[in-house]
N, C-alpha and C positions, 0 to 999 in steps of 0.2 A: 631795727626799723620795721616799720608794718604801716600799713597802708590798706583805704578801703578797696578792694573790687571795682565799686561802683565807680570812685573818683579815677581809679587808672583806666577807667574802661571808656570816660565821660568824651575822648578823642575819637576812641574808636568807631569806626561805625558797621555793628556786625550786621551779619544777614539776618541770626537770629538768635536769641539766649535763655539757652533748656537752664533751670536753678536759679536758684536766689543771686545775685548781686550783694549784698550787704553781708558782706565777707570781709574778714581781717587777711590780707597775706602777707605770709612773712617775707618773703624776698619772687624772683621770678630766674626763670632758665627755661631752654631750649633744648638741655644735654637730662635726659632722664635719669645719669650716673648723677647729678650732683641733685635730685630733689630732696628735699627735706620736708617733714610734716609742717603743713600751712602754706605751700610754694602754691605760685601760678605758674604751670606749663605751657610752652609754646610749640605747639606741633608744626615744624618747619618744614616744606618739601627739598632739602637738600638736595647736592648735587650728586655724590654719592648713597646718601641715609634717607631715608623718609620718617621725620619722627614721627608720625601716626601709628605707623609700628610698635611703636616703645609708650602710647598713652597707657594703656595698662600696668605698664612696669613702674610708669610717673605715680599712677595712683595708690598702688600697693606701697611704693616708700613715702606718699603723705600729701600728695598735688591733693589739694580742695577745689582747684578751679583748671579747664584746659581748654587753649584756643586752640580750634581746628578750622582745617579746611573741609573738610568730608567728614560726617557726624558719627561715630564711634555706636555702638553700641554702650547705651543710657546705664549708667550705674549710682544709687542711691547714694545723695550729699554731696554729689560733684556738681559742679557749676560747669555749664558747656558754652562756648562764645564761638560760634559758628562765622570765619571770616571770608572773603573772597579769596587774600592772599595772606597767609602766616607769616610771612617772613616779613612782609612791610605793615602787619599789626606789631612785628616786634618791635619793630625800630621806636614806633609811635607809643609804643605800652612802658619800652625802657625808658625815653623820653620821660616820660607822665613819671616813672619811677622815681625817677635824679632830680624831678623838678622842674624840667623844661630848661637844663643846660644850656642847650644852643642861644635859647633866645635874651640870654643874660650875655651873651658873647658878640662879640662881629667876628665871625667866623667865615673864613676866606678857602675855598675848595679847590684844588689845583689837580686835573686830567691832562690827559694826553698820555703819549707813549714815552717820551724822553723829555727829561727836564722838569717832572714833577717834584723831586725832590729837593733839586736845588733851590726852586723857585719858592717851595713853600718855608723852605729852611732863609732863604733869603728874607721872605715876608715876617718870621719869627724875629730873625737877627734886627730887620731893619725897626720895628716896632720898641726893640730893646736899647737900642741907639735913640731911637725918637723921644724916649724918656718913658714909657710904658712898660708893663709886667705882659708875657704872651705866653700863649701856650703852642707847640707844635706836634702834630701828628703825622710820623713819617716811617718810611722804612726803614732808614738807619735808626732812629731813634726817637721817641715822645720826650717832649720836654713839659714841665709842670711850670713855668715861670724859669728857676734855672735847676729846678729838680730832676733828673733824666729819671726814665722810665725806660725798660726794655721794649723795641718792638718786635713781635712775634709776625706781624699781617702788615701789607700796605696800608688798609684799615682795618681796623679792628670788630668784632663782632659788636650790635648795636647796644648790648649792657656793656660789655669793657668799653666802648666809645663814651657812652653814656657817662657812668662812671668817672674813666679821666675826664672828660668835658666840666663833673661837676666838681672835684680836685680844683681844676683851672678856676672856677669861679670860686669856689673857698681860697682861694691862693691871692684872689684880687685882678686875676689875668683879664684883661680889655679885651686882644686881638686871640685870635687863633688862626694856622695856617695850617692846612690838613691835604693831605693827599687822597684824591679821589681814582682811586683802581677803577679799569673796567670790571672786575670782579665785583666788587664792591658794590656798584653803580646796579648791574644786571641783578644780582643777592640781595638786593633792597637791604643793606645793612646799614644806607646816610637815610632811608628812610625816617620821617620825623624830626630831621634838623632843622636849621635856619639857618641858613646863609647868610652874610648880605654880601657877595660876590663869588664869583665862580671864574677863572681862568683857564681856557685851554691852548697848549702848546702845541704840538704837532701831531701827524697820525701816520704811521709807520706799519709793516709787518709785526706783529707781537700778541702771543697769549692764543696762536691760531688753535691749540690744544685743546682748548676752554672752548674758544666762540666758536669755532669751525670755519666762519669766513672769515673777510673783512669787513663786508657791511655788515655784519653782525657786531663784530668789535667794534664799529664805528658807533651803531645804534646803541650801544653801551653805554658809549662816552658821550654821545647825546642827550641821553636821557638824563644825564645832572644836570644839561644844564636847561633843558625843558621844563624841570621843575623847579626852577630858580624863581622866586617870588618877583613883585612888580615894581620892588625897592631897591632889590638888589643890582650890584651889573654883573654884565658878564664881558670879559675882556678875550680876544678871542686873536691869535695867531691872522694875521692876512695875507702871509705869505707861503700858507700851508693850505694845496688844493680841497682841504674841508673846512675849511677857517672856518667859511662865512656858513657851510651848511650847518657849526655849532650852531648858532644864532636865530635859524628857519622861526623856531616855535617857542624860543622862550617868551617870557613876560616882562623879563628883567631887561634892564636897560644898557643897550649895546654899545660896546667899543670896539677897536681895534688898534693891536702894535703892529710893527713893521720895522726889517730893517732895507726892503726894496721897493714897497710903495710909497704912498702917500697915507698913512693912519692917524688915529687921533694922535698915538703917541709913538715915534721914529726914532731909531738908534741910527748910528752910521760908523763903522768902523774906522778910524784917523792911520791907527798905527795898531802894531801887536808884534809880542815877542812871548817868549816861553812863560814866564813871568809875569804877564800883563797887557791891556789893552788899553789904547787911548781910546774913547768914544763918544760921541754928543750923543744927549738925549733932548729933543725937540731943539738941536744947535747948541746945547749948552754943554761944553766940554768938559768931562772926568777920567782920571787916568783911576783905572782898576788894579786891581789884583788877577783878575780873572783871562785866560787865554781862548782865542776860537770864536768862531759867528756864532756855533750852539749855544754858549757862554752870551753873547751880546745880545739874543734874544732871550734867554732866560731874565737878563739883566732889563733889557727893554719892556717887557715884560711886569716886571717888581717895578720898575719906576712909571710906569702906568698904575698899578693897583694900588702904589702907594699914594699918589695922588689923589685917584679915586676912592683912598680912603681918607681922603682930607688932612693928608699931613702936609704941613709948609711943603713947598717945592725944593727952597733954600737947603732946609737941612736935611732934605733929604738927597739931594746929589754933591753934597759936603758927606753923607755916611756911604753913600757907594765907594769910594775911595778909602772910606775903614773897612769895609767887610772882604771877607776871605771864603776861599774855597770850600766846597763841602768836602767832608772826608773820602777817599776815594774816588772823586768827580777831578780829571786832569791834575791828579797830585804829582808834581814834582819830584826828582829826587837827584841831586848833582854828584857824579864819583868825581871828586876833587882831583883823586891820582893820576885814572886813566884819559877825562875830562868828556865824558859821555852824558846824556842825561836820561833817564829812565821816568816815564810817566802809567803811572798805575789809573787806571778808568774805569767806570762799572759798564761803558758799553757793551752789551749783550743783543744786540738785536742787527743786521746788516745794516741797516740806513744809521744808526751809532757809532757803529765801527768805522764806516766812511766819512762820517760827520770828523771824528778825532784824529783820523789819517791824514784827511786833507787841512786839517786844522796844522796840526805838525808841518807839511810841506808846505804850508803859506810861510808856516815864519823861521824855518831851515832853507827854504827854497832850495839849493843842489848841492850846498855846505855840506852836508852828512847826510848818510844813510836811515833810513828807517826801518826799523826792524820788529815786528810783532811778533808777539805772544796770542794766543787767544785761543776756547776751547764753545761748546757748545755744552748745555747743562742738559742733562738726562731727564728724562720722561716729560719732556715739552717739546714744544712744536719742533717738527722733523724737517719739517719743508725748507726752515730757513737756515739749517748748516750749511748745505754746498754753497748756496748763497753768499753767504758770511765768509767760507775760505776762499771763494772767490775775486771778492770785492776787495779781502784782504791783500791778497796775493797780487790782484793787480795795482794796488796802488802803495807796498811795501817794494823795500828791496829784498828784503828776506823775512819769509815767513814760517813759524814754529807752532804748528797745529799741536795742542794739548788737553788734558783733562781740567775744564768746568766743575762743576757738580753733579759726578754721575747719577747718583743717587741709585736708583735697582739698576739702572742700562749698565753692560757691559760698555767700559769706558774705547774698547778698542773698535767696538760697534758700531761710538757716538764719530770715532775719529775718521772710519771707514765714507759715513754719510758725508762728512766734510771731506777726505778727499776724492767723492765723486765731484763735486765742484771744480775741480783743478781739469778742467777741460783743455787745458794747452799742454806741449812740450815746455815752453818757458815757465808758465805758470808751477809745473810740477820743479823743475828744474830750482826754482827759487824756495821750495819749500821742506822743510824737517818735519817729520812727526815724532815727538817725544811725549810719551802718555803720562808719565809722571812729569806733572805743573811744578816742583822746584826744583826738577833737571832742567826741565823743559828754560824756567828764568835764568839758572844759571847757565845755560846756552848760549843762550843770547846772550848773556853780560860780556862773554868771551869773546864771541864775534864783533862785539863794538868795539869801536875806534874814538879818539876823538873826533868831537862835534857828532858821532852820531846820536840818533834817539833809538832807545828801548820802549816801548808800549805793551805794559801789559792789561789786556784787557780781559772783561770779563766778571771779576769779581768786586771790584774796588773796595767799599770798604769792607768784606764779607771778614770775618774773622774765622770760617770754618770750612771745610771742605765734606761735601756729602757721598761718601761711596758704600753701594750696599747699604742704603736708609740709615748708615751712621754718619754723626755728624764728627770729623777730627778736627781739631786748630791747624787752621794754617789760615795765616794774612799775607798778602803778596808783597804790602811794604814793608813785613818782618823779614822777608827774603831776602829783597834786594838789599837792605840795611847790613846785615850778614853777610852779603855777597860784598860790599863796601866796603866792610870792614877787615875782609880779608887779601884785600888786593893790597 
């Protein structure tokens, strides 16, 4: 495929353009390793890299054409496209490349700190139910219609987005639900989409690595929906102290869920068990599959956007009661022998870990004990381990600090930080440190009793474990399955 210059540029709006325009290119990249003779380069100010550095290296293997930000020194037959910001010319240049994907799609954007995944997997599932073809983009996994795709990123860099987006529309896909990172968001890599709705969930401690504050993270996850056009909505958490500051500046048109005010669109919790929730949405009663308030609001949530995306009401709270949990999101798992239940979770952040604790003790009440697993992942934010073995500690009966995903941290380092959180004599008193995560579960499996629960959090559906920048297999519900099978 090849494409003019002039036409992918026709979005863009540069500051200013040294060379001709009325150039053939054959493909475009950001990564100087992959150019090929005839490419267009995108000189990006990364977070680590600065590809301005590497234009030369672009042109010696065959760029005709380079978007910068800061003008290079001029070299005969190159085309120069002078922008304010490269990395949101990328997004708008890939666009223009694929053909303007998004706007072939009603493509649905889902932020916040917890509960992106579900929600946007929910909006995939419920679209497929509705009788439509969808596409999703998430961290466990891209789906093409019912094609899986690997995902490597929360989102994906703005030609692999691009790319899949256009996949989806050769595929016949209507709907798309995609997960919107603060990363993401800040990287101008949704730069050039088209929404037509945006939903945010909540806002927690997370990613402080990256942003450095919280208003920083906040402003992150603000900015998608700032730029939400005037067609679009935006469905906005009301029971989460930034609900409404999502909403300050967009254009798009405002809603809200709630499972404690008064919203457009109100959940209420009836009943709940390991298993499942009874719950109305605007009064009207569905028994789920799904267990926990976090659950109810994700769920409140999807049955808002699904509305607003004008599907019958009918059939779509007739599909709430077919759809199922995401993979590793409060997975189940019953030892029939000893009669214990073990719940695998990807909560990784303190406000998650509390969310799923207190979930468990609403619908155990003082029947059984609770028992956590849970580690903290290496080379991110530092702040929030003690945190998180604190939180854990106090509201488990016994607690099992373990290895996350070190990655380069020395794991007995990461486990150190967590137990400076253990501020009490009790606190400590209740708690194990075991560094290896399938001692650390088969620990716990031991200590259970019947009616209690096991929790292990942290990685849910992850199938790898990172120590030392390598990546090994290990899945937490291939553990406990094994440990099941051996009792």
């Amino acid at each position: 495929m090849t494409k003019s210059l002039e036409n992918i540029l026709a979005e863009v709006k540069p500051v200013s353009v040294t060379g001709k325009t009325e150039v053939e290119i054959t493909g475009i990249t950001s990564d100087s390793r992959k150019v090929k003779p005839g490419m267009l380069f995108v000189a990006v100010c990364g977070v680590n890299v600065d590809g301005h550095n590497f234009i030369s290296s672009a042109i010696d293997a065959g760029a005709v054409a380079v978007v910068v930000e800061k003008m290079p020194e001029i070299r005969e037959g190159v085309t120069y496209i002078q922008v304010e910001n490269s990395a949101v010319s990328l997004g708008e240049i890939a666009s223009a490349w694929y053909g303007h994907p998004s706007r072939k799609l009603k493509l649905v954007g889902v932020t916040g700190t917890n509960g992106k995944t579900t929600i946007a997997t929910l909006i995939y599932e419920m679209a497929r139910l509705m009788g439509y073809k969808a596409g999703l983009l998430s961290t466990v996994v891209n789906y093409v219609d019912n094609e899986s795709v690997a995902a490597t990123h929360t989102t994906p860099d703005p030609l692999e987005l691009n790319e899949l987006l256009s996949k989806m529309v050769d595929a016949g896909c209507e709907y798309v639900a995609m997960e919107v990172s603060s990363h993401a968001a800040h990287q101008h890599r949704i730069a050039g989409l088209h929404f037509v709705g945006g939903i945010f969930t909540n806002l927690t401690r997370d990613h402080l690595d990256y942003h450095k504050t919280v208003d920083a993270y906040l402003a992150a996850k603000k900015s998608f929906f700032d730029s939400l056009g005037k067609d679009a909505f935006a469905l906005t958490n009301l029971d989460d102290k930034v609900g409404q500051v999502m909403l300050q500046n967009t254009a798009a048109k405002k809603y809200t869920y709630s499972l404690q005010k008064l919203g457009d669109y109100n959940g209420r919790i009836l009943e709940q068990r390991l298993d499942g929730t009874l719950i109305t949405f605007n009064r009207r009663e569905v028994e789920t599959m799904f267990t926990g308030r976090f659950n109810a609001y994700n769920l409140t949530a999807l049955y808002g956007a699904s509305l607003l995306l004008g599907w019958n009401e009918e059939k779509v709270l007739l599909n709430m009661s077919k759809l199922v949990p995401v993979a590793g999101r409060f997975q189940t798992f019953k030892s029939n022998v000893i009669g214990y239940t073990a719940i695998v979770d990807y909560a990784h952040t303190p406000d998650a870990v509390v969310n799923v604790i207190t979930t468990i003790r609403e619908v155990i009440g003082n029947t059984g004990r609770i028992i956590t697993v849970v580690g903290a992942g290496g080379d991110r934010d530092k702040g929030k381990r003690p945190i998180m073995a604190r939180e854990a500690a106090k509201l488990s009966d016994r607690l099992i600090l373990t290895s996350d995903n070190p990655r380069s941290e020395e794991p007995r380092s990461i486990l150190a930080d967590m137990e400076a959180g253990l501020d009490t004599k009790q606190l400590k008193q209740k708690t194990l440190t075991v560094t290896d995560r399938r001692e650390a579960i088969r620990v716990a499996t031991v200590l259970a009793q019947r009616g209690d629960v096991v929790l292990v959090a942290g990685k849910g559906h992850e199938t790898y474990q990172e120590v030392c920048g390598v990546r090994h297999h290990f899945d937490d519900r291939e553990v406990l399955k094994e440990i099941f099978a051996l009792e």
